[in-house]
Biotite code that builds the C-alpha atoms (Angstrom):
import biotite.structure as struc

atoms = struc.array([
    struc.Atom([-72.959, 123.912, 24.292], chain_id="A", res_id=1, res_name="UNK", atom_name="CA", element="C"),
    struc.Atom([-72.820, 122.907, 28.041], chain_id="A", res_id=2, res_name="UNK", atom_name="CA", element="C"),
    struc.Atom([-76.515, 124.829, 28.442], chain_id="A", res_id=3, res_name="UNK", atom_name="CA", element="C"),
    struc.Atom([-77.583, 122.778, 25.846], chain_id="A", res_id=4, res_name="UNK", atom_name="CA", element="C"),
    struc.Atom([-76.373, 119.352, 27.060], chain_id="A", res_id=5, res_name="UNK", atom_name="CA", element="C"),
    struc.Atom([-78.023, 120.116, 30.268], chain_id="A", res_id=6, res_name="UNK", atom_name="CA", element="C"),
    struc.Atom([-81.145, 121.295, 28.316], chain_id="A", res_id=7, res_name="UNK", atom_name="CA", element="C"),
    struc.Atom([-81.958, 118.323, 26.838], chain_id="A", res_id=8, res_name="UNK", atom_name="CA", element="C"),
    struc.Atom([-80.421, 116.149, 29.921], chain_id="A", res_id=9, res_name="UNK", atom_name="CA", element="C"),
    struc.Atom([-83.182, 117.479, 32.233], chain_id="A", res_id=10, res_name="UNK", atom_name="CA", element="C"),
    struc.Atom([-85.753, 117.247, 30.207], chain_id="A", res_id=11, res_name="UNK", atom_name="CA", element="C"),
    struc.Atom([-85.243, 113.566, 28.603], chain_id="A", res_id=12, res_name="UNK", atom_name="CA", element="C"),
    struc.Atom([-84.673, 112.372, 32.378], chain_id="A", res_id=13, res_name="UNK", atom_name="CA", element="C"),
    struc.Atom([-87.673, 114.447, 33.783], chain_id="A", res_id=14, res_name="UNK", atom_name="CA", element="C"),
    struc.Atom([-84.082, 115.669, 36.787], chain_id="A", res_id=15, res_name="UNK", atom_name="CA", element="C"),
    struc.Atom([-83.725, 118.910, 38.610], chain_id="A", res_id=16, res_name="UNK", atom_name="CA", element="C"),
    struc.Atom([-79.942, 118.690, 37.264], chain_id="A", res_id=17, res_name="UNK", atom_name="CA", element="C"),
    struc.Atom([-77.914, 116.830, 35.077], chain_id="A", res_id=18, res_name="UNK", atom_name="CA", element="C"),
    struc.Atom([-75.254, 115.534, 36.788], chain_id="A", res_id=19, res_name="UNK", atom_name="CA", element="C"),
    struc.Atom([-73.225, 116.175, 40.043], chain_id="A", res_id=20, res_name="UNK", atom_name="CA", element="C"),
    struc.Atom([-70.056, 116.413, 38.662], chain_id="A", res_id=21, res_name="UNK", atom_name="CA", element="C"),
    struc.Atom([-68.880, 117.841, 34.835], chain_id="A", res_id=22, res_name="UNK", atom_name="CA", element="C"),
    struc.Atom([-66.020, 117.114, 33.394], chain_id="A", res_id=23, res_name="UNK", atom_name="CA", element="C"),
    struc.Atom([-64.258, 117.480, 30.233], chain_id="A", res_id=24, res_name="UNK", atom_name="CA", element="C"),
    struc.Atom([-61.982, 114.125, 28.726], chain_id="A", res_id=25, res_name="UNK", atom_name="CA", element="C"),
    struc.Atom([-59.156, 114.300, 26.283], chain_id="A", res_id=26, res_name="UNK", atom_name="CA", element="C"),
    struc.Atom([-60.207, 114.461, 22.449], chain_id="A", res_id=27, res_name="UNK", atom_name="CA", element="C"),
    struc.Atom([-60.869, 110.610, 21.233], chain_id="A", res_id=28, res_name="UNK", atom_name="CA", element="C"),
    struc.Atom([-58.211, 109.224, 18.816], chain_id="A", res_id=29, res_name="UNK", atom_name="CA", element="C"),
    struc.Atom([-58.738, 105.704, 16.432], chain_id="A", res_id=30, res_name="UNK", atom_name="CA", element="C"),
    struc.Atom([-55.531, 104.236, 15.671], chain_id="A", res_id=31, res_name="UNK", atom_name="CA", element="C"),
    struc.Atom([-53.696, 107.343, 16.579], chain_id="A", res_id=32, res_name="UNK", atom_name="CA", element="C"),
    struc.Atom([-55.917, 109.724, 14.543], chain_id="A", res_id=33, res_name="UNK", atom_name="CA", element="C"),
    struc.Atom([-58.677, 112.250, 15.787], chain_id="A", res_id=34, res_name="UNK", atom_name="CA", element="C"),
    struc.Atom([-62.120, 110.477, 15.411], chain_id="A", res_id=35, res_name="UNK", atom_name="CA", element="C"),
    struc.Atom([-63.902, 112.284, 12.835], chain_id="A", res_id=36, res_name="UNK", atom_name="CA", element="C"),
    struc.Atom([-66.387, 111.669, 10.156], chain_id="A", res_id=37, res_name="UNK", atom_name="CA", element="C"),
    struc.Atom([-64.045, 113.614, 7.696], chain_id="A", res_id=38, res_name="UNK", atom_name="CA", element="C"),
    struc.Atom([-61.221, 110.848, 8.213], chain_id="A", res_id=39, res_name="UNK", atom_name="CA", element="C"),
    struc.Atom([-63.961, 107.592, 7.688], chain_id="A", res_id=40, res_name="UNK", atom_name="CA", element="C"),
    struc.Atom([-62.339, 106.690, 11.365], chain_id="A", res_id=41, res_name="UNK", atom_name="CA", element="C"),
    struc.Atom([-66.115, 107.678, 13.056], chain_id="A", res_id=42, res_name="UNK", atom_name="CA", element="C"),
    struc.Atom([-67.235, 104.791, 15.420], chain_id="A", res_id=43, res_name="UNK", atom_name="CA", element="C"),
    struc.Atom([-70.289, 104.726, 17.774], chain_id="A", res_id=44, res_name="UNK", atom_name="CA", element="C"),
    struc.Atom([-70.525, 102.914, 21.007], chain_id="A", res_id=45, res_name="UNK", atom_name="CA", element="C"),
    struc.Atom([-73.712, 100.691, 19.011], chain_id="A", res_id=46, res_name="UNK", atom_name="CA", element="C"),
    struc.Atom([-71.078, 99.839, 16.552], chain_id="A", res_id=47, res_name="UNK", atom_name="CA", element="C"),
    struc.Atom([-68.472, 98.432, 18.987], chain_id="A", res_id=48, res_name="UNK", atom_name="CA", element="C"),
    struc.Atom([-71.739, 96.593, 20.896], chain_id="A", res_id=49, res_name="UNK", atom_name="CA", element="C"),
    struc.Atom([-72.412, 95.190, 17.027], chain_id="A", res_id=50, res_name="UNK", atom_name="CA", element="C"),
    struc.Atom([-69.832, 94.505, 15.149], chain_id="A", res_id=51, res_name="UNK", atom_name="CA", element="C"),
    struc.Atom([-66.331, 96.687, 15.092], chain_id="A", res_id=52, res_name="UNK", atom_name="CA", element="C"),
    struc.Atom([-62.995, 94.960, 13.525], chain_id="A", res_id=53, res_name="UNK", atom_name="CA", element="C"),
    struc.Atom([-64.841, 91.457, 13.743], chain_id="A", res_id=54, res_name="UNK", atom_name="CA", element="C"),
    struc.Atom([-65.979, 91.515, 17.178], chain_id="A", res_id=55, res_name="UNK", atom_name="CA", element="C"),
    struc.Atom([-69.035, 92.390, 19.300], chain_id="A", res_id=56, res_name="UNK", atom_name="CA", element="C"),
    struc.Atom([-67.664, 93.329, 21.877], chain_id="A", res_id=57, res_name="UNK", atom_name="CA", element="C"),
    struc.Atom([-69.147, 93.281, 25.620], chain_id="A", res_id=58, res_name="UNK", atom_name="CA", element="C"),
    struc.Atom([-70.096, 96.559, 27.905], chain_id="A", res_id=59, res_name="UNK", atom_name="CA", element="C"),
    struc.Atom([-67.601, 95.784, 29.757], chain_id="A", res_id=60, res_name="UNK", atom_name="CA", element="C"),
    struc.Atom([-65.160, 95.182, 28.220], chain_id="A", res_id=61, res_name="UNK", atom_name="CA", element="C"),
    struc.Atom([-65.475, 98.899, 26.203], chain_id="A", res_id=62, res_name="UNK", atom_name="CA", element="C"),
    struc.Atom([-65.763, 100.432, 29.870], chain_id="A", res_id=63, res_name="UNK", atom_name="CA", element="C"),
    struc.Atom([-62.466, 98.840, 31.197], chain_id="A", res_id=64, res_name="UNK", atom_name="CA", element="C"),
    struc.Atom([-61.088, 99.543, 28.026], chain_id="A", res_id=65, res_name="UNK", atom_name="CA", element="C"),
    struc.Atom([-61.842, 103.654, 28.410], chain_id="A", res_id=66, res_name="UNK", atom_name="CA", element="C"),
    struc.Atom([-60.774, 103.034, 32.092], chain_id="A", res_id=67, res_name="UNK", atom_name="CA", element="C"),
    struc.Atom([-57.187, 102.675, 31.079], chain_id="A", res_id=68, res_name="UNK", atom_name="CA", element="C"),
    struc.Atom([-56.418, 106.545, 30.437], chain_id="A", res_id=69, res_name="UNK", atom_name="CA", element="C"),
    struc.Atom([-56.710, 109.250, 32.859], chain_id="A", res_id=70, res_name="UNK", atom_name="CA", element="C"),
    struc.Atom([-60.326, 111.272, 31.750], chain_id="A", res_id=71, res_name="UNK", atom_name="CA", element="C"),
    struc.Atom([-57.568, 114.680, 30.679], chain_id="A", res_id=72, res_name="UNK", atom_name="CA", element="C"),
    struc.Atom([-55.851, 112.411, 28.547], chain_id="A", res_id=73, res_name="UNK", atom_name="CA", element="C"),
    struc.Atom([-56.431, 111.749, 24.531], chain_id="A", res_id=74, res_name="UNK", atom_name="CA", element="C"),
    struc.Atom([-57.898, 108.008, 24.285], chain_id="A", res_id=75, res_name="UNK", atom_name="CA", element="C"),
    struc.Atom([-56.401, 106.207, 21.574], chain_id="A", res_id=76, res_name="UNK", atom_name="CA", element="C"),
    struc.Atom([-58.676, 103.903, 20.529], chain_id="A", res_id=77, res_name="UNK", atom_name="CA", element="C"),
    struc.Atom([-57.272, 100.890, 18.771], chain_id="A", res_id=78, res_name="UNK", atom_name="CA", element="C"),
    struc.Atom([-58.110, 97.191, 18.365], chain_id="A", res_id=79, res_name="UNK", atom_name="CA", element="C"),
    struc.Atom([-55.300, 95.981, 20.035], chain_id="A", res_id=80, res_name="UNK", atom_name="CA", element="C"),
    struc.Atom([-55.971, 97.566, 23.490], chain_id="A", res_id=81, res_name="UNK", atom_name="CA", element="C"),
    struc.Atom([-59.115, 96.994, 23.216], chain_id="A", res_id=82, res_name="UNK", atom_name="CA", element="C"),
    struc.Atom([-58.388, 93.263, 22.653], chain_id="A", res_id=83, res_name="UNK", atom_name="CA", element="C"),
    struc.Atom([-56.123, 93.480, 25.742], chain_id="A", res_id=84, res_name="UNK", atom_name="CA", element="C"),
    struc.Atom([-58.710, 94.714, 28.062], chain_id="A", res_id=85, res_name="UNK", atom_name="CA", element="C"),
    struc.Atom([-60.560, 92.177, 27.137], chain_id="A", res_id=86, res_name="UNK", atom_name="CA", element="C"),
    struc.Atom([-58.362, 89.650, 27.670], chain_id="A", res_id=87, res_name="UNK", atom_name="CA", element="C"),
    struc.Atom([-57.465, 90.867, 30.783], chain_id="A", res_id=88, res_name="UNK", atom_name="CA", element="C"),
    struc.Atom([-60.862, 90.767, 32.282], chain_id="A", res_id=89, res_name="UNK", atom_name="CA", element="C"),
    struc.Atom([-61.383, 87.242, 30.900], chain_id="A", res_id=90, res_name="UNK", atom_name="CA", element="C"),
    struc.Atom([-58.274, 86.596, 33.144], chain_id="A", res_id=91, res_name="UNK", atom_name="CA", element="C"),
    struc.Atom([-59.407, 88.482, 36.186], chain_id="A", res_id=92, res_name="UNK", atom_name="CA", element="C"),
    struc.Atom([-63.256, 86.776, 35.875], chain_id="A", res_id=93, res_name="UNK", atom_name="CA", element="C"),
    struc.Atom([-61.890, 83.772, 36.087], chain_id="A", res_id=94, res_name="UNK", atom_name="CA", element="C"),
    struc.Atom([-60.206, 83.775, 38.971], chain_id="A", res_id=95, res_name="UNK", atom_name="CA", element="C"),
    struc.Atom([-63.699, 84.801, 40.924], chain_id="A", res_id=96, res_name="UNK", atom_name="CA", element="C"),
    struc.Atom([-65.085, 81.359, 40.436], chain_id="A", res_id=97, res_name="UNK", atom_name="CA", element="C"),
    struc.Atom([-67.156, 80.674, 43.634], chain_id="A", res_id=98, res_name="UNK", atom_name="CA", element="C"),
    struc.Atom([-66.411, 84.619, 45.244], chain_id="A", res_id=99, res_name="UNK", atom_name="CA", element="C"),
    struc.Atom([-68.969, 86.709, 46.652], chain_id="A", res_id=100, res_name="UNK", atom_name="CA", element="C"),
    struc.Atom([-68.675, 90.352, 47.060], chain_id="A", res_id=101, res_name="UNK", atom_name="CA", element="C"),
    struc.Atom([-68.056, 91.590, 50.832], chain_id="A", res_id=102, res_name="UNK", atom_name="CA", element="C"),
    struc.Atom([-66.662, 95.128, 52.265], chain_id="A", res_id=103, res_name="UNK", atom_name="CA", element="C"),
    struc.Atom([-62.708, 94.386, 51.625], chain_id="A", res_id=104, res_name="UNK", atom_name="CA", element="C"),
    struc.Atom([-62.469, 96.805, 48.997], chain_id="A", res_id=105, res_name="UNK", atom_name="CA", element="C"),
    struc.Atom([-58.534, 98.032, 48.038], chain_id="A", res_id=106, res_name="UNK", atom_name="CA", element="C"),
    struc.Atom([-57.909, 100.709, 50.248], chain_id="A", res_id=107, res_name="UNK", atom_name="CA", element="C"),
    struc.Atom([-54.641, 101.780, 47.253], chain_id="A", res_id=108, res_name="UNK", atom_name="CA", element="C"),
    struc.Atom([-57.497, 101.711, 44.636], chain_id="A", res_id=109, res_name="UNK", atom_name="CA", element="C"),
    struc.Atom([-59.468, 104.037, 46.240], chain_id="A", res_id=110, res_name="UNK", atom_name="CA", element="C"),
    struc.Atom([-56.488, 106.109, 46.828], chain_id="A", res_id=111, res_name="UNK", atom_name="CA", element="C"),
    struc.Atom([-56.133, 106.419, 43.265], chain_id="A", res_id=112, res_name="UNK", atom_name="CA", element="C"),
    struc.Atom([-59.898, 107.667, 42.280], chain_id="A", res_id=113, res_name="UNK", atom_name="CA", element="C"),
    struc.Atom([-59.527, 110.152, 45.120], chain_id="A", res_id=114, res_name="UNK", atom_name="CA", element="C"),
    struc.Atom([-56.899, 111.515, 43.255], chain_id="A", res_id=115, res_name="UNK", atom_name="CA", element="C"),
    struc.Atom([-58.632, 113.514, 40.474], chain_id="A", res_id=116, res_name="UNK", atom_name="CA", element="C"),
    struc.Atom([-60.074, 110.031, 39.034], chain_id="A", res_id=117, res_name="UNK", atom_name="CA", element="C"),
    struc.Atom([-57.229, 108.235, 38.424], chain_id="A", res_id=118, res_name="UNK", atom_name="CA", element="C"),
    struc.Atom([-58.351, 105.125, 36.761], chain_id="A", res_id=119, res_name="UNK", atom_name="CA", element="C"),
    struc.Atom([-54.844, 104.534, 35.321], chain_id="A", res_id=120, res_name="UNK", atom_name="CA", element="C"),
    struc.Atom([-53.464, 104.070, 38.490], chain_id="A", res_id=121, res_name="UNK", atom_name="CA", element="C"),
    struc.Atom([-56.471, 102.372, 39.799], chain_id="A", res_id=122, res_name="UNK", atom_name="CA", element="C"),
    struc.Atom([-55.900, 99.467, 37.250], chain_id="A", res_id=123, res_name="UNK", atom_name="CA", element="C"),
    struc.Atom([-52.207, 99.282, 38.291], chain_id="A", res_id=124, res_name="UNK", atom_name="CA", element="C"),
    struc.Atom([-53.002, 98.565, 41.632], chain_id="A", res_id=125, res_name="UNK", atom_name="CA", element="C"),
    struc.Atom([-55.848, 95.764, 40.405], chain_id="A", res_id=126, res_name="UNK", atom_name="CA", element="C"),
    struc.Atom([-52.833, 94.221, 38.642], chain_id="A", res_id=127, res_name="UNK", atom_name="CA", element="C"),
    struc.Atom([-51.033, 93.849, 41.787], chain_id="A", res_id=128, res_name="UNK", atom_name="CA", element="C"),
    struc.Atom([-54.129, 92.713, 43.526], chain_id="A", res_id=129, res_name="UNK", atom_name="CA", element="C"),
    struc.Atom([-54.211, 89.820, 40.548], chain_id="A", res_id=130, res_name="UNK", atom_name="CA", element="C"),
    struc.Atom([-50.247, 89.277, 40.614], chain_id="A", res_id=131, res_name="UNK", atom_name="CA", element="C"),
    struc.Atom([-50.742, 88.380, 44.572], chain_id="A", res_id=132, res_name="UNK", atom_name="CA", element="C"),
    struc.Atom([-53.648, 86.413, 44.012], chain_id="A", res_id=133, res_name="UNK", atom_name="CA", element="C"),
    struc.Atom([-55.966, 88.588, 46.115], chain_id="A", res_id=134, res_name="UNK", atom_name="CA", element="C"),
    struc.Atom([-58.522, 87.656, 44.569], chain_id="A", res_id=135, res_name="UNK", atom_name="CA", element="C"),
    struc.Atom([-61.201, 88.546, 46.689], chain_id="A", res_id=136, res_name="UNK", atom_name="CA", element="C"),
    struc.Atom([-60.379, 92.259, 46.809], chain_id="A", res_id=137, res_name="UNK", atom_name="CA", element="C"),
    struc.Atom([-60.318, 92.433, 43.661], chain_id="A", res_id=138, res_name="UNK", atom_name="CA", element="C"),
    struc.Atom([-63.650, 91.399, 43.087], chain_id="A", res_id=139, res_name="UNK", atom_name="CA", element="C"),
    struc.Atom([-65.352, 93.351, 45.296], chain_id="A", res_id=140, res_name="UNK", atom_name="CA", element="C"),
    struc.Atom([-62.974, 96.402, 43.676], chain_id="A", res_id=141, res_name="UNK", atom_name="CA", element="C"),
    struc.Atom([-64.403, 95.698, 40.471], chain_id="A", res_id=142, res_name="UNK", atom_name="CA", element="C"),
    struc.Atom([-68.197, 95.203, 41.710], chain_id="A", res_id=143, res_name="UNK", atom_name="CA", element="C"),
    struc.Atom([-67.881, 99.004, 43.309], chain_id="A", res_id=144, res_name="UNK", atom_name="CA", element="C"),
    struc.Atom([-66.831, 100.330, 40.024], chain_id="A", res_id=145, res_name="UNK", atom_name="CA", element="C"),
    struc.Atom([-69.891, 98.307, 38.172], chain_id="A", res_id=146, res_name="UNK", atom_name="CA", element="C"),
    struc.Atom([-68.333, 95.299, 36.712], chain_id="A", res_id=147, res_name="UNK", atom_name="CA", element="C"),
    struc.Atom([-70.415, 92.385, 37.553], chain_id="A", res_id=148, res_name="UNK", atom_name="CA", element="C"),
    struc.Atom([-67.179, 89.996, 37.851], chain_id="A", res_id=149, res_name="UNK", atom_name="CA", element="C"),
    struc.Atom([-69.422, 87.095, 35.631], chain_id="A", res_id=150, res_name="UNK", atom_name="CA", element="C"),
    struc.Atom([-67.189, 85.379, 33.161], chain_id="A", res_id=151, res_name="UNK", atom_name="CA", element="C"),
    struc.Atom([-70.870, 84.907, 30.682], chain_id="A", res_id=152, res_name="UNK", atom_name="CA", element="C"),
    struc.Atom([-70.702, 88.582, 30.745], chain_id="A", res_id=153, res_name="UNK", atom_name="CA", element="C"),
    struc.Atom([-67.627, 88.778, 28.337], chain_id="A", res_id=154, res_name="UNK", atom_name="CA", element="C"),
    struc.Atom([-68.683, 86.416, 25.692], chain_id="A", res_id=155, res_name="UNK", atom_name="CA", element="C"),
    struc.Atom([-68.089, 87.910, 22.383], chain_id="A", res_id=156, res_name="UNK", atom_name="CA", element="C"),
    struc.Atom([-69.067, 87.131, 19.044], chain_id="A", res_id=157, res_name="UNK", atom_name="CA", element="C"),
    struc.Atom([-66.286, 86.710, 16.201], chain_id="A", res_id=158, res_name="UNK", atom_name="CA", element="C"),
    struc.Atom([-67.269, 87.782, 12.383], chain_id="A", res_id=159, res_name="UNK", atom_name="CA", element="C"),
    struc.Atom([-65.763, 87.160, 9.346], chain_id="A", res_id=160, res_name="UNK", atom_name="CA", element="C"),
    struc.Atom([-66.558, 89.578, 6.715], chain_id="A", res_id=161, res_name="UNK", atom_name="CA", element="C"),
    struc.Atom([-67.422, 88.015, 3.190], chain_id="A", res_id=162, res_name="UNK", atom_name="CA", element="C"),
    struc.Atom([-67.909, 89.399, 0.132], chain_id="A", res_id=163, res_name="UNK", atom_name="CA", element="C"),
    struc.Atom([-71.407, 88.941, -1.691], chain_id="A", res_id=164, res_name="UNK", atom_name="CA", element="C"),
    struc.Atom([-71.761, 89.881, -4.563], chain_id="A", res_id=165, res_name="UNK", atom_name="CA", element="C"),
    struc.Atom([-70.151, 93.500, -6.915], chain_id="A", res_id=166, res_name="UNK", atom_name="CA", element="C"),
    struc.Atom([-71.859, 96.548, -6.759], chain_id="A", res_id=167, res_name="UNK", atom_name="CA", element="C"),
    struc.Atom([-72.002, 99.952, -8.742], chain_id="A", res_id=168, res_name="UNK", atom_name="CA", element="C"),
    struc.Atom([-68.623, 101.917, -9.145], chain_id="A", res_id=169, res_name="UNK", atom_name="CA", element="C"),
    struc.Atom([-66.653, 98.835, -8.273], chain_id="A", res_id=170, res_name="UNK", atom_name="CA", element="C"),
    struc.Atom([-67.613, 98.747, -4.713], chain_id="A", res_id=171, res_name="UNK", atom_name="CA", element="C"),
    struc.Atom([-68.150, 95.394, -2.980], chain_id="A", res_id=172, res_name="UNK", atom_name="CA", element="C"),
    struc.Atom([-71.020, 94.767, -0.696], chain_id="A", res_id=173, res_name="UNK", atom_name="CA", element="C"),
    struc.Atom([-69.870, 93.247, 2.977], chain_id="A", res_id=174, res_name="UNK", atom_name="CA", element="C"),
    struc.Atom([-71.905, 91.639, 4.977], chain_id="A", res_id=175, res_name="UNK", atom_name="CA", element="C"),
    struc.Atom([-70.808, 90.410, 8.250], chain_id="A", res_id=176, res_name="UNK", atom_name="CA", element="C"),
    struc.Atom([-71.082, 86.339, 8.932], chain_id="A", res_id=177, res_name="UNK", atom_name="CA", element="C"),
    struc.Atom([-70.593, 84.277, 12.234], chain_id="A", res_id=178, res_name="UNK", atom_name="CA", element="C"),
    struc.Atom([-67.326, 82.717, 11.839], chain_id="A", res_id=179, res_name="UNK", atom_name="CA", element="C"),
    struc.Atom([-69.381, 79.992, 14.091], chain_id="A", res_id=180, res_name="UNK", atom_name="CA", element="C"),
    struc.Atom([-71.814, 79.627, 10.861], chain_id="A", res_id=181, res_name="UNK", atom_name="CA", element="C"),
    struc.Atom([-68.647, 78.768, 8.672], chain_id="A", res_id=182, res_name="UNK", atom_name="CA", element="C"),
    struc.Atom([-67.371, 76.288, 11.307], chain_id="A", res_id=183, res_name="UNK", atom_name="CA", element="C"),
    struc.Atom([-71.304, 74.564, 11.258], chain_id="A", res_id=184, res_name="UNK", atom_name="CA", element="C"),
    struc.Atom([-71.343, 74.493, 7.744], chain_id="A", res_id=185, res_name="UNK", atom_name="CA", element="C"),
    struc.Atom([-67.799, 73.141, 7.697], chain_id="A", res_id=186, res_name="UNK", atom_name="CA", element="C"),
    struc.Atom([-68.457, 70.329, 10.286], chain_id="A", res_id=187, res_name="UNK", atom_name="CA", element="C"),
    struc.Atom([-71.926, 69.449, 8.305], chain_id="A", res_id=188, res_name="UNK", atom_name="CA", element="C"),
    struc.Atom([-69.610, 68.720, 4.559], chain_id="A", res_id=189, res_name="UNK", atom_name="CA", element="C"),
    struc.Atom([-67.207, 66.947, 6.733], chain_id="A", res_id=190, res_name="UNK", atom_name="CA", element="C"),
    struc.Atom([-70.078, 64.461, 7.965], chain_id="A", res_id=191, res_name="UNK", atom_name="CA", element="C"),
    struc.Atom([-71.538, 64.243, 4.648], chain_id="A", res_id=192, res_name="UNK", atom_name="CA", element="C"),
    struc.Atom([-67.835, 63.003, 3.292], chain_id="A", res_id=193, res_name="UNK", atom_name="CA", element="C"),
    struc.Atom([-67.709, 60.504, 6.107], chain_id="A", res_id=194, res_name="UNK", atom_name="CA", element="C"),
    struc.Atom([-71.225, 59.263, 5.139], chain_id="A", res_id=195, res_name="UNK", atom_name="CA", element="C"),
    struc.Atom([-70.358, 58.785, 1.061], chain_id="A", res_id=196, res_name="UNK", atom_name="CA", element="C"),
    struc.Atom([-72.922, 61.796, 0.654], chain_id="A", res_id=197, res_name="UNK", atom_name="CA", element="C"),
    struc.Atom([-70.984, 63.583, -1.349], chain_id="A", res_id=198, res_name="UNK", atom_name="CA", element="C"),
    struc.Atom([-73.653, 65.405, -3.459], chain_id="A", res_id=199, res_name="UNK", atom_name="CA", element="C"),
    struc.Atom([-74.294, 67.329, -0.388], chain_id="A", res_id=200, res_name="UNK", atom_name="CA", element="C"),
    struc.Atom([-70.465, 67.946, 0.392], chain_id="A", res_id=201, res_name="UNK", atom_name="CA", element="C"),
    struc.Atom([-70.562, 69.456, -2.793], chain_id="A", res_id=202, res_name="UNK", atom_name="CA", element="C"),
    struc.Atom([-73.314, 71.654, -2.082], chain_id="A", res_id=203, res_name="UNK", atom_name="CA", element="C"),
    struc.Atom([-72.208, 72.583, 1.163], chain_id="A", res_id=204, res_name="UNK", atom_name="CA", element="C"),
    struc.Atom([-68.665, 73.567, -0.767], chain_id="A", res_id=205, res_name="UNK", atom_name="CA", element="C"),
    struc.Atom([-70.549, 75.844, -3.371], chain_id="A", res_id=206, res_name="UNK", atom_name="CA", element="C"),
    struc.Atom([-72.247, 77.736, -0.592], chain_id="A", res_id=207, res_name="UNK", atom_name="CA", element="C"),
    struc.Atom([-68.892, 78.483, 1.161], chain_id="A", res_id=208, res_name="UNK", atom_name="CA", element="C"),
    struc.Atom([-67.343, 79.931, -1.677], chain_id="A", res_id=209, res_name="UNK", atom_name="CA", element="C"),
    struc.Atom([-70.473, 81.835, -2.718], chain_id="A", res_id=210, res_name="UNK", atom_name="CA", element="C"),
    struc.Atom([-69.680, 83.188, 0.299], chain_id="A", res_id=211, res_name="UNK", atom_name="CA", element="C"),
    struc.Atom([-65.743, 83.643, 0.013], chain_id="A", res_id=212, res_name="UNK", atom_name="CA", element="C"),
    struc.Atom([-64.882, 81.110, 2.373], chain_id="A", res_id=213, res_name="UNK", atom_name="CA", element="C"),
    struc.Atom([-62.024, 78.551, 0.662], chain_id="A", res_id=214, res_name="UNK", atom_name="CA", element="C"),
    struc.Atom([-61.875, 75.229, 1.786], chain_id="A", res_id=215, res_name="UNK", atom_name="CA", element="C"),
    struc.Atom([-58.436, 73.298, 2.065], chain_id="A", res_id=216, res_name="UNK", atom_name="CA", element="C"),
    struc.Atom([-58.714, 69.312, 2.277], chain_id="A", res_id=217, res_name="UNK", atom_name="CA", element="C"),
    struc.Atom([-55.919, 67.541, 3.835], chain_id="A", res_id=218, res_name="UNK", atom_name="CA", element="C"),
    struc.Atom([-55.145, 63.858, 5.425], chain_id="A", res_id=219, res_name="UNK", atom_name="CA", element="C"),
    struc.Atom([-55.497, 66.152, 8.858], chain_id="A", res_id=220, res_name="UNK", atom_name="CA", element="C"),
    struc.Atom([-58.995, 67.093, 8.233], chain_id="A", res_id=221, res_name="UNK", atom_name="CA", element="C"),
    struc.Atom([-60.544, 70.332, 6.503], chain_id="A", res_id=222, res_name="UNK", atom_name="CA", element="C"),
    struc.Atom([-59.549, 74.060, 6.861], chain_id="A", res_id=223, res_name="UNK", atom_name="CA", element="C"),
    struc.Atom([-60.981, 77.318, 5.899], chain_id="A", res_id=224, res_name="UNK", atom_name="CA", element="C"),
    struc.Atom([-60.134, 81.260, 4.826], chain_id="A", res_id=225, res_name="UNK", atom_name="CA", element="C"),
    struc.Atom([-61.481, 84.148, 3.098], chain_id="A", res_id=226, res_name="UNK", atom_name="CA", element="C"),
    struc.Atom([-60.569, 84.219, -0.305], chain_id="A", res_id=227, res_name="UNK", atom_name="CA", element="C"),
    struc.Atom([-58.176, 87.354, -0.867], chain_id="A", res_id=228, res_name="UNK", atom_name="CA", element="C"),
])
């Protein structure tokens, strides 16, 4: 196996060697279960960049994410921690307004990767550089491990899924939609109520729920679900 990664390593990259340093991470978990295309839990890093659990989700933001264990540890995979890291950064990267990246790089935080890689405790002592507003070490922490520190870097996009239509066997076809095209279409019948053009409202409404969106009109203005 390892002959054959290298193999095809070398020769895609036209290298003398592969890599300077091999090593082997904990088995990858989804929710607490092995990854595997026998359990329907098989995700690729394309799918997470696309569209995984209604999100496309940034690089860095998956990076951080795998960050968080130690590289002997399983990585348990879920939506929730994933949604944290991401959050997190957002937090971080918004604190570097105006910062430029200099030498003062945390001396603790380098402690920690000299220490068999360990990224877990690395992002511990980020968190204290965050908690005592150092912000400036921080940064420059984060731009030696290859996060750019740009809050336009983390902008995801949200998905609703819909259902269009029945197919064979009793399985319904999903295609993912822009919860931002919902919110257009939604703001476009609200304007055509305003204006008394209501034979477009009504259009607009019949193209929602073709789509399984259901629209709920109230004194407070209009909102909007999948149907279940």
């Amino acid at each position: 196996h390892h002959e054959n990664e290298i193999a095809q390593s070398r020769c895609a990259f036209h290298t003398q060697v592969m890599a300077n340093y091999w090593m082997h991470n904990g088995f990858l978990e989804v929710e607490g279960k092995k990854m595997a295309k026998s359990e329907g839990n098989f995700v690729t890093i394309r799918e997470l960049l696309e569209n995984w659990r209604g999100y496309s989700w940034p690089g860095e933001t998956l990076r951080f994410n795998m960050l968080r264990t130690h590289y002997r540890q399983p990585i348990d995979w879920t939506f929730d921690a994933l949604n944290e890291s991401h959050q997190v950064l957002c937090d971080w990267y918004d604190a570097f307004k105006g910062l430029r990246s200099d030498d003062r790089v945390s001396a603790d935080a380098l402690g920690s990767l000299c220490d068999d890689l360990n990224t877990p405790g690395l992002i511990a002592e980020l968190h204290k550089l965050r908690k005592k507003k150092e912000y400036q070490s921080l940064f420059n922490t984060l731009k030696l491990l290859g996060f750019s520190g740009q809050r336009e870097r983390l902008k995801r996009t949200a998905f609703v899924t819909v259902h269009m239509g029945v197919e064979t066997n009793s399985a319904l076809s999903v295609t993912p939609l822009r919860a931002s095209d919902v919110e257009k279409l939604v703001a476009d019948r609200e304007v055509a109520r305003k204006t008394k053009n209501f034979k477009e409202a009504d259009r607009i409404r019949d193209e929602l729920a073709k789509m399984g969106v259901v629209l709920k009109d109230s004194k407070d203005g209009t909102t909007w679900e999948i149907a279940r």
